[in-house]
Each structure stands twice: as C-alpha cells, then as structure tokens.
N, C-alpha and C positions, 0 to 999 in steps of 0.2 A: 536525637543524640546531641549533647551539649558539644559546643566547639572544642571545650580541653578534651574530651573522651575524644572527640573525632581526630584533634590530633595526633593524640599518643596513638591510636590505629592504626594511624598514615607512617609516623615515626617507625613503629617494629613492623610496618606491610614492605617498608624498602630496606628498613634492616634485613629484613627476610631476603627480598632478593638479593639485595650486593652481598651479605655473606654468604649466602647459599644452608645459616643453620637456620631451623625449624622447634626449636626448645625454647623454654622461658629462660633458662639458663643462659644457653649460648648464645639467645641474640643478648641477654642484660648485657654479658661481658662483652661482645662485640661492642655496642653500643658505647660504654663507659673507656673503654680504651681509645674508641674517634674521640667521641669528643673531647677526651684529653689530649689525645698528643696529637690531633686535623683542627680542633676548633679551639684551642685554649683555655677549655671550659668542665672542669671537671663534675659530675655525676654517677657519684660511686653503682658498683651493679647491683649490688641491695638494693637502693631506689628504685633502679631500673626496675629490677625482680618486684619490685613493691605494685610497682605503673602496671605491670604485665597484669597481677593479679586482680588488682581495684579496677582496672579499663578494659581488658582484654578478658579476663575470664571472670567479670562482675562480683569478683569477692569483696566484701565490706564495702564500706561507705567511701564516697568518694573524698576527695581534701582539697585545700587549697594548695596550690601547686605556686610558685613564688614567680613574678613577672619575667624575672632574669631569666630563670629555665625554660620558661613560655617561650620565649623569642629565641631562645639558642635551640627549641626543637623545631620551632616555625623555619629558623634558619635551615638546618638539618634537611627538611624537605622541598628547602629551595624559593624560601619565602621573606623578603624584608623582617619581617618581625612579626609576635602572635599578633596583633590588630588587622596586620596586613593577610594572615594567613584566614582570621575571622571575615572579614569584608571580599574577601575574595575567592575563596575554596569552594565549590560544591562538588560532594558524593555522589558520583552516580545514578547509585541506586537511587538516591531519596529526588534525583531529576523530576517523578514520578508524580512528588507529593506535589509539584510547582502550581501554581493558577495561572490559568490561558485566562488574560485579558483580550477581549473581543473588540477587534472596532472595524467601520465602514470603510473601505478601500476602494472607491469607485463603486459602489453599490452593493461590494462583495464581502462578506464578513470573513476575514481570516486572520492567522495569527501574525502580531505585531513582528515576528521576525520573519512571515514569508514576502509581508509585501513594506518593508519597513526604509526601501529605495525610493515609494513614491511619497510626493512632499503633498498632493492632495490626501488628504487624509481627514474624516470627519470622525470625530467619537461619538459613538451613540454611548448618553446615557441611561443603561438598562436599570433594571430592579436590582442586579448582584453585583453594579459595579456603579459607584456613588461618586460625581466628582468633588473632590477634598474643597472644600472654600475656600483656605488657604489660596488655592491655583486663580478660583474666579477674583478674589479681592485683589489680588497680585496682578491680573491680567497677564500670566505668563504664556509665550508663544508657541507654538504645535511644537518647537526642537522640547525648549525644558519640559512642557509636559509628556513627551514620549519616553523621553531622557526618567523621568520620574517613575513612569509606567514601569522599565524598567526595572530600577530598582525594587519596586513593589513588587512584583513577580518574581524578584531574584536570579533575575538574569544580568548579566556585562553585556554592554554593547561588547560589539567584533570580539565576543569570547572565542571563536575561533582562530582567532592571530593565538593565541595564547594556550598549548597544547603543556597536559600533565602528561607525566614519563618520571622514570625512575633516573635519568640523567641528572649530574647536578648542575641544575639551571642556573644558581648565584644570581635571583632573581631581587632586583631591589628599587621595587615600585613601580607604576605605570607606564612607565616610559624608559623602564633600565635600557642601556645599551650592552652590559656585562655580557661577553662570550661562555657557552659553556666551555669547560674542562676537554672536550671532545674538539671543541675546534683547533686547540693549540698543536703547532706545525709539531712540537716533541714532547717525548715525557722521557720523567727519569726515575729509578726505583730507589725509594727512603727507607727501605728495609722490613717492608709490611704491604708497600702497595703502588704503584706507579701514579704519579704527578704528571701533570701539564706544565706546559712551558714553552715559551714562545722564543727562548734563548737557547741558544746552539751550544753554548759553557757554563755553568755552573762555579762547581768549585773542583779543585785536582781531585781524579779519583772518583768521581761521579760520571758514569757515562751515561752521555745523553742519545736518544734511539730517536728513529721517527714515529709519532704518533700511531697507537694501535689501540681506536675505541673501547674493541673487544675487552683488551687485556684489562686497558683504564676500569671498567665499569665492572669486571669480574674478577682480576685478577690480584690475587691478597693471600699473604702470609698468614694462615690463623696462629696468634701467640698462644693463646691460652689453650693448650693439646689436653688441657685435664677436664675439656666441656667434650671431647669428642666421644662419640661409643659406636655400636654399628649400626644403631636406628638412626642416628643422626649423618656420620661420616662414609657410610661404606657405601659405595658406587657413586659419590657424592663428594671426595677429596682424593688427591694428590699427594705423592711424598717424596723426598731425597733424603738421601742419605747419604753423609760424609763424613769420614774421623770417626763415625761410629756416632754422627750426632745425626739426628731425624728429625725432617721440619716437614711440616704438613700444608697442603698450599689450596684454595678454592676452584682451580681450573689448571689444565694439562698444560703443559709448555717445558719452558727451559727454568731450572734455578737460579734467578739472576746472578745470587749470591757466589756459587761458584760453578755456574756453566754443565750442569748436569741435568739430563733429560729427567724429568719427572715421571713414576709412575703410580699407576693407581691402588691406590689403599685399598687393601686385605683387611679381613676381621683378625688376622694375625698381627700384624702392621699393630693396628689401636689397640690391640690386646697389652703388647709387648711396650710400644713404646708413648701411648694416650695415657694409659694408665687405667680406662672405665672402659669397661666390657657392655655395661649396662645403660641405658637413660635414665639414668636415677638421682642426678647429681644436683642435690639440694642446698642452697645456703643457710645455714644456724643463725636463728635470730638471736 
C-alpha cells in the first residue's frame, strides 16, 4: 500500500471515530467542515467523496494529490507534515511483512530489539544478510551501524515512547514537546465542539468548564442533519429541541447551547427533522 493511500485510510479511520458516521457521505462532509473552520484549510466534500472512492473503496485510478493537502491530512492525524507521516507511520497489520535482522548477542542469536541494551554485540555476516561497504569503507561504530540496522528493517528505536491513538497528538517532530488537547486544565464550546485551554477566560460570554477528555474527543454538534438517516444516526445520535429548532449532537449530555438535557434519536426524530429516511444521499457530479 503506497503511503498517500495509507494515509487518506488513517484520515477517514479517525474521521470514523471522532464523528461517530460511518458513510462516504457523512464522513466527506464531516471532514471538509474541520478542516475549514479547526484548520484553516479548506477541501470541499466532493474531493473528500472523490478520496473515499479512488483509496477506500479502489475505484479508478489513483492521482496526484498536491503537497499542501498531503501535509494538512498528515497534520489531521497528528503528524508534522506528509514526510514526517512517511518516515514515520507504520500499519499494523503490515508489522508482519518486516525483516528480523539476526545478530550474535553473547553467543545467542536473537532479535536486535530483545537484546539491544547490551553494547557487546557481534554481527555475524550470514548469507541473507550482506554488510553494506558503504559501513566497512566508513569504519562506522557498533551505535551507527545498529542505528542503520534499524532503519533497514523499518523499525524507530524507542518506538514505544511514541503510542498511536485517535487523541489529537499536535505531533511536530522528534523531540516535540506540544501537550495534547486532553491535557489542557479547560475547554470551552465554539458552537460544534469543545476546545482546550489552558486559560480560565476567554472572551464575555464564552464559559469556560473544566476539562472533560470524554466530551473533548466525542462530543460534536453534527451541522450538516441532511447526511443523517437511521442506518447511519439511530441508536448512534443525540437531539434537542428548542423554539421548535432541532440540533443533533454525537454523544448524550447537556446542550451547551441552551442547557437542555439531550435525548436520544428516533427514526421519527431523522424522519421529521434530517430530512433522509434512507442512506442514499449521493453528491452530483
């Protein structure tokens, strides 16, 4: 799997959980409304619906996809920019595919990450593993070439300091020091989703609460009520109603907006006030 497919995967895998939909549809639009008015950076949901189709469900041929939007999806999952999400990311699954480089550890052949504490260390060069000339002309010392070994196998040292999560990490380089979102003492609701903040006042009018992960990481206004149906929204959304207006929200709680306990969505409810009874809701090219 090329890196751009592997990211747009990653991109609509956390789209998937922080919205809570499950449609080509509803994550496009999800997607296209953060990263307008969270990242400054707009990518209409036609595209989005485009990505879904060419990466996700392997229709047509792939495209060049333009640098700018590489790094603002790399960003999106919590990564400095697409190079840094290249050189750094690995899959899971594909752990599988990796090469166990083999070397001598006190006499005992095992792998570079069980015994990679101790500084005696002799490589045997076997038949399926050749050492680079490069290293012997260089005379480089047992750190760089372990360090090298490494790379070749496509492992990061101490990749366990460094855990994936759908939290947003605001990751920006090897040594970032950036807090997540989750650390910050409050957050405050901008009318779609709860913010982080480390400040006790804002502006008049804005109340600020104390930090509640939960809410940070789930809890969200969906705008766009004409992506919902009951395959997508029922047992799976939230509603209020006030003045006779109905907003539909990702997870139970309170209506910031005006203090009214939320309840859970009916096939009635999306009938009435979604507008799509159906999952049918296609964009016109």
């Amino acid at each position: 799997m090329s890196k751009k497919k592997l990211l747009i995967h990653e991109v609509f895998k956390k789209a998937k959980d922080v919205s809570g939909r499950d449609t080509k549809n509803g994550l496009a639009s999800y997607l296209w409304l953060y990263f307008k008015e969270d990242l400054g950076f707009e990518i209409n949901d036609k595209t989005f619906s485009r990505y879904y189709d060419t990466y996700i469900n392997n229709k047509g041929e792939e495209k060049d996809i333009h640098i700018d939007r590489l790094d603002k999806l790399s960003q999106y999952i919590g990564y400095k920019d697409f190079l840094d999400f290249s050189n750094t990311f690995v899959k899971k699954d594909e752990e599988a595919n990796k090469t166990t480089v083999k070397i001598t550890v006190d006499e005992d052949e095992q792998s570079i990450s069980e015994k990679f504490s101790k500084l005696n260390i002799n490589i045997t060069n076997e038949q399926h593993f050749k050492m680079p000339d490069f290293i012997k002309q260089n005379g480089l010392g047992i750190l760089e070439i372990t360090f090298i070994l490494c790379l070749v196998t496509g492992n990061v040292l101490f990749s366990n300091s460094k855990k994936m999560s759908n939290t947003p990490s605001y990751s920006f380089g090897f040594m970032s020091g950036v807090s997540p979102m989750t650390e910050k003492k409050y957050m405050y609701w901008n009318g779609e989703r709860y913010i982080g903040t480390d400040s006790s006042y804002i502006n008049p009018g804005i109340e600020i609460v104390a930090m509640n992960a939960h809410k940070l990481l789930h809890f969200r206004k969906i705008m766009r009520k004409d992506t919902l149906t009951d395959i997508n929204a029922l047992g799976k959304t939230w509603y209020s109603k006030y003045n006779s207006e109905v907003e539909f929200f990702t997870d139970d709680g309170i209506d910031p907006d005006n203090g009214r306990e939320l309840r859970k969505t009916s096939s009635f409810i999306i009938y009435k006030y979604a507008g799509k009874q159906k999952d049918s809701v296609e964009f016109e090219e």
